[in-house]
C-alpha positions, 0 to 999 in steps of 0.5 A: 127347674122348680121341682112340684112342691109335692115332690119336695114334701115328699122327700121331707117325710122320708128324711129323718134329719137326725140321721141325716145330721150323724152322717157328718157331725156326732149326735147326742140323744138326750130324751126328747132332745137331740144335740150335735156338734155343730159342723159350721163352727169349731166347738167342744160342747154340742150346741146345734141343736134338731127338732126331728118332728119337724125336721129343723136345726139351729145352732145356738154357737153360730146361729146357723139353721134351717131344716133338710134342703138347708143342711144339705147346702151347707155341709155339701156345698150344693145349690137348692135344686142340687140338694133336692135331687141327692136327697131325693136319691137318698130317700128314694123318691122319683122326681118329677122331671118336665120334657128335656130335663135330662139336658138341665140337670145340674152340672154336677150329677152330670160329672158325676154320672160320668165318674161313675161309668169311669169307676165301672169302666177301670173296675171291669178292664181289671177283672178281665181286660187281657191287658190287666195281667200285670195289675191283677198279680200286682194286687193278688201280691197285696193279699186283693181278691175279686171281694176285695176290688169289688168293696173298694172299686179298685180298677185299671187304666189300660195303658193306651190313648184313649180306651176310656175317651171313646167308651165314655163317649158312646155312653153320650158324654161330650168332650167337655164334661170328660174335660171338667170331670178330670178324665181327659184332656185335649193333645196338642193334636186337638185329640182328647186322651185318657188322664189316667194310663197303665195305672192302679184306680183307687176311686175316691168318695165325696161324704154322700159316697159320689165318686168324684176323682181317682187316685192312681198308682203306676205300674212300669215305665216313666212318670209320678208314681201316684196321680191324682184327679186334678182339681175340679168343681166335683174333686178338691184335695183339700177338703177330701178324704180318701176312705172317709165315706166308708169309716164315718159311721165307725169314725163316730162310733168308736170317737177315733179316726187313724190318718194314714199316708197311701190308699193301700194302707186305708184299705188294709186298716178297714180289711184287718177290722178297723174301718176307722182309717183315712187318707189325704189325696195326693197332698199333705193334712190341711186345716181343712182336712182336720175340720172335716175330721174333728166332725166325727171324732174328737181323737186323730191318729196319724199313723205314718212311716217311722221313717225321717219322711213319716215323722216329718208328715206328722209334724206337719200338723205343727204347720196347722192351727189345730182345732181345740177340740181335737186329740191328734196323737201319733202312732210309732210305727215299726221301722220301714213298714207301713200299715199295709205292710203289717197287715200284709205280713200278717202282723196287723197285732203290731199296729193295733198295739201301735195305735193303742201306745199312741202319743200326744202329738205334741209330746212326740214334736217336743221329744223329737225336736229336743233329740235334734239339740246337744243339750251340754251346750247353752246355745244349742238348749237356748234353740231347743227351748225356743223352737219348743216353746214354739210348738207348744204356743199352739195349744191355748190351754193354759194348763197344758202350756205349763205341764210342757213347760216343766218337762222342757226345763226338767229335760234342758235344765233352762229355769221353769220362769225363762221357758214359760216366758219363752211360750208367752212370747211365741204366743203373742207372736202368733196372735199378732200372725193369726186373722181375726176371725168374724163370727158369723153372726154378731151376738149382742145383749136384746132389748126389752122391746126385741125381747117381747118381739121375739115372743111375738114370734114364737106366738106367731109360729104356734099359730096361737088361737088367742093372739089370732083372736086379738089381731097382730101385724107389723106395726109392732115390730121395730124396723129390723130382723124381727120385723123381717122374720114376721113378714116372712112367716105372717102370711104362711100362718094366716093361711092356716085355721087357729092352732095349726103349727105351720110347716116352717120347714117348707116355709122357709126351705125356699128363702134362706136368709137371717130371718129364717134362721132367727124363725128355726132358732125360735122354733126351738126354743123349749120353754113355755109360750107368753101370754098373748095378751100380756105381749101385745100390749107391751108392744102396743106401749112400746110402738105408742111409746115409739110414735110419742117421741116421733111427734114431740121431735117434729112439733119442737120444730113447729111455730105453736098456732100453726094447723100442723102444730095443732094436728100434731097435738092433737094426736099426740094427747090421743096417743098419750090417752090410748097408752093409759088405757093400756094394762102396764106392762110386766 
């Protein structure tokens, strides 16, 4: 369904783009300019920059932009009519829906919608279902109120067959959405049955605060003590948080995120004053993980048990290519207990003392490694230094290559040349192992002619009274993006008198392409506009330039005398004529 272009201006006028952007990158203010990092590629300087006036972004890095609709595709994975509708949610602005719109919805609002009623359902049977004893004074022992349950919708799965099937179903769910949204399953009976049984729900929150699956704890009998959501087309593990929807805003704020290993330690973090806490859901840190993290924050504490199992956890970051921009340190925790732990106990003072001793990761994996050798031994320092050397290759910084490479030949007293040779070899080793990345779009040196088309097109999108009174088409254009671009937006600002800028975000919501982007990157530019004048007639040069060699390449091929030999220069000496009348271009 097209929603009525109404509805869509609608939602544009109350979406500030700004704010839209802080809730999953940082933003920086700078007077009338706002930059933010870009959450399409990794950068350590802000290079994406926004037009809150007309609510458009382009990042200069990438060369990824468009306007509302457009970032809510790229940062959330959604189609066009699915950006709409959230954004409309978020705006409050009532759609306008034809008949039988209810049964077109998208696919995802429907899993969504029936996530949420589960949420609603474990929540309700927790505070009062009869049979929820057992979870209430599990919960009661952790130090959780009514408050805290309600802040955080815990909830619990009746441990029968089918509780939340049957209620589901009355609310006019069909088998299938309960299948494709991970509530239920069919039995080799053919019955659908609940996923989740006799279990602690810990909803989990998509960035836009949808619930998209569960992570649950068991309480008694048989089976893994903790069962996530299997992998849905709402719910994938490897690019979720747990928690995140609650701390990005204090992520941003306080440029620090703490990564924490169960759900109870999320929530004892965002009870005991720090909202900055956030869990993978049932599988280990990922590279897709870090990239969502490094959106909000350039420092990651990963606080796990101090235990063989939690520092093997952090070190698993070493199996990571680990973004340049990104800090990660590690917290030491007091022996066998975790954040929950300490925050339950009353000693939440140990962990922030924690968090604030933290240690490089790096520094951490190599004092570790190093403690695993006899350095009085020649083999065992040769092993120590290669499995360093290792560890360190993975960070590019020159600087920091070195700075490890002294303490490793202070602490296993291999000379400084050897250990920094061994980090130059692991480093060429990981290069030949690592994909070449494509960047999204090829950055090359523009030509003159492209350079002035461009201009054109800034003219074009000011709606310049003068390059109106002139006349302009496509003719001046080279076949190519820029030509692409002025096809696009030429009949928009035609519609329009002289000197009304055209709405570019409406304009371009509805065609995504290369020549969109290149139209937002323009509209961005700060700097005053060319003369109309002198632009056109470089163009007029360079198209009269272009159709010269057209026609002396054709009348090479042509016997003198002929009528078409004639023709040709005919028009070639008038062509020739018409560039001299023209002013010479800059």
């Amino acid at each position: 369904m097209a929603y009525p272009r109404e509805d869509i201006e609608r939602i544009r006028d109350k979406t500030d783009l700004v704010e839209l952007a802080s809730e999953v990158t940082k933003v920086k203010r700078s007077g009338r300019t706002v930059m933010a990092v870009c959450p399409f590629h990794q950068e350590k300087t802000p290079s994406l920059s926004i037009d809150a006036a007309r609510g458009l972004y382009h990042c200069f890095g990438c060369g990824k932009g468009g306007d509302i609709f457009a970032w809510v595709q790229e940062t959330q994975s959604l189609d066009f009519r699915e950006s709409i509708e959230l954004l409309a949610r978020r705006a409050g602005v009532t759609l306008t829906e034809t008949p039988g719109e209810a049964k077109r919805r998208g696919r995802r609002e429907e899993l969504v919608r029936a996530t949420r009623e589960a949420v609603d359902f474990y929540r309700e049977r927790l505070k009062s279902g009869a049979d929820a004893g057992t979870a209430r004074s599990y919960l009661r022992g952790r130090g959780y109120g009514v408050e805290v349950v309600e802040r955080f919708d815990i909830g619990y799965s009746p441990d029968t067959w089918d509780d939340l099937t049957r209620h589901l179903k009355q609310k006019g769910f069909t088998d299938k959405t309960l299948a494709d949204a991970g509530l239920a399953s069919r039995s080799s009976r053919g019955r659908m049955i609940d996923r989740f049984r006799g279990r602690i729900m810990f909803p989990i929150f998509d960035l836009r605060g949808d619930p998209v699956g569960f992570g649950a704890r068991l309480l008694e009998g048989d089976g893994p003590k903790y069962l996530n959501t299997s992998e849905t087309s709402i719910y994938h593990k490897s690019r979720l948080l747990y928690g995140l929807n609650w701390a990005k805003s204090e992520v941003v704020r306080r440029n620090e995120s703490v990564v924490v290993e169960g759900y109870t330690d999320v929530i004892a973090l965002h009870l005991a004053g720090h909202p900055v806490a956030v869990a993978t859901c049932g599988t280990a840190l990922g590279e897709d993980h870090l990239d969502l993290l490094r959106r909000f924050s350039e420092r990651v504490l990963l606080a796990f048990d101090a235990d063989e199992a939690g520092a093997g956890a952090a070190l698993r970051g070493f199996d990571l290519a680990i973004p340049a921009d990104l800090d990660m340190r590690v917290v030491v925790l007091p022996e066998g207990r975790d954040p929950a732990d300490l925050v339950g106990e009353g000693d939440a003072e140990l962990l922030v003392a924690a968090m604030k001793e933290s240690q490089p990761l790096l520094q951490f994996s190599v004092d570790r490694e190093l403690s695993r050798h006899d350095l009085n031994e020649a083999e065992a320092r040769g092993r120590a230094v290669r499995a360093t050397a290792a560890m360190v290759s993975r960070y590019t910084d020159p600087l920091v290559q070195h700075e490890y490479a002294v303490l490793i030949s202070r602490r296993t007293g291999v000379e400084l040349r050897l250990v920094e040779d061994a980090i130059a070899k692991a480093s060429r080793a990981r290069q030949r192992e690592r994909p070449q990345a494509t960047p999204s779009r090829q950055r090359r040196r523009l030509t003159g002619t492209e350079k002035a088309e461009q201009e054109l097109l800034r003219l074009v999108l000011a709606n310049s009274p003068e390059l109106r009174r002139l006349g302009f088409d496509e003719h001046l254009f080279t076949p190519g993006l820029n030509r692409d671009a002025f096809l696009l937006i030429h009949p928009v600002v035609m519609a329009l008198e002289p000197g009304v800028a055209p709405d570019l975000g409406g304009a371009l919501s509805s065609s995504p392409s290369d020549a969109a982007n290149l139209l937002a990157e323009l509209a961005l530019v700060d700097r005053p506009l060319s003369n109309a004048a002198d632009v056109i007639d470089r163009l007029e040069s360079d198209a009269l330039t272009r159709r010269i060699g057209e026609l002396k390449r054709a009348m090479a091929g042509l016997a003198e005398g002929t009528q078409e030999h004639s023709d040709r220069f005919a028009e070639l000496v008038a062509l020739q004529q018409q560039k001299k009348q023209l002013r010479s271009p800059e």
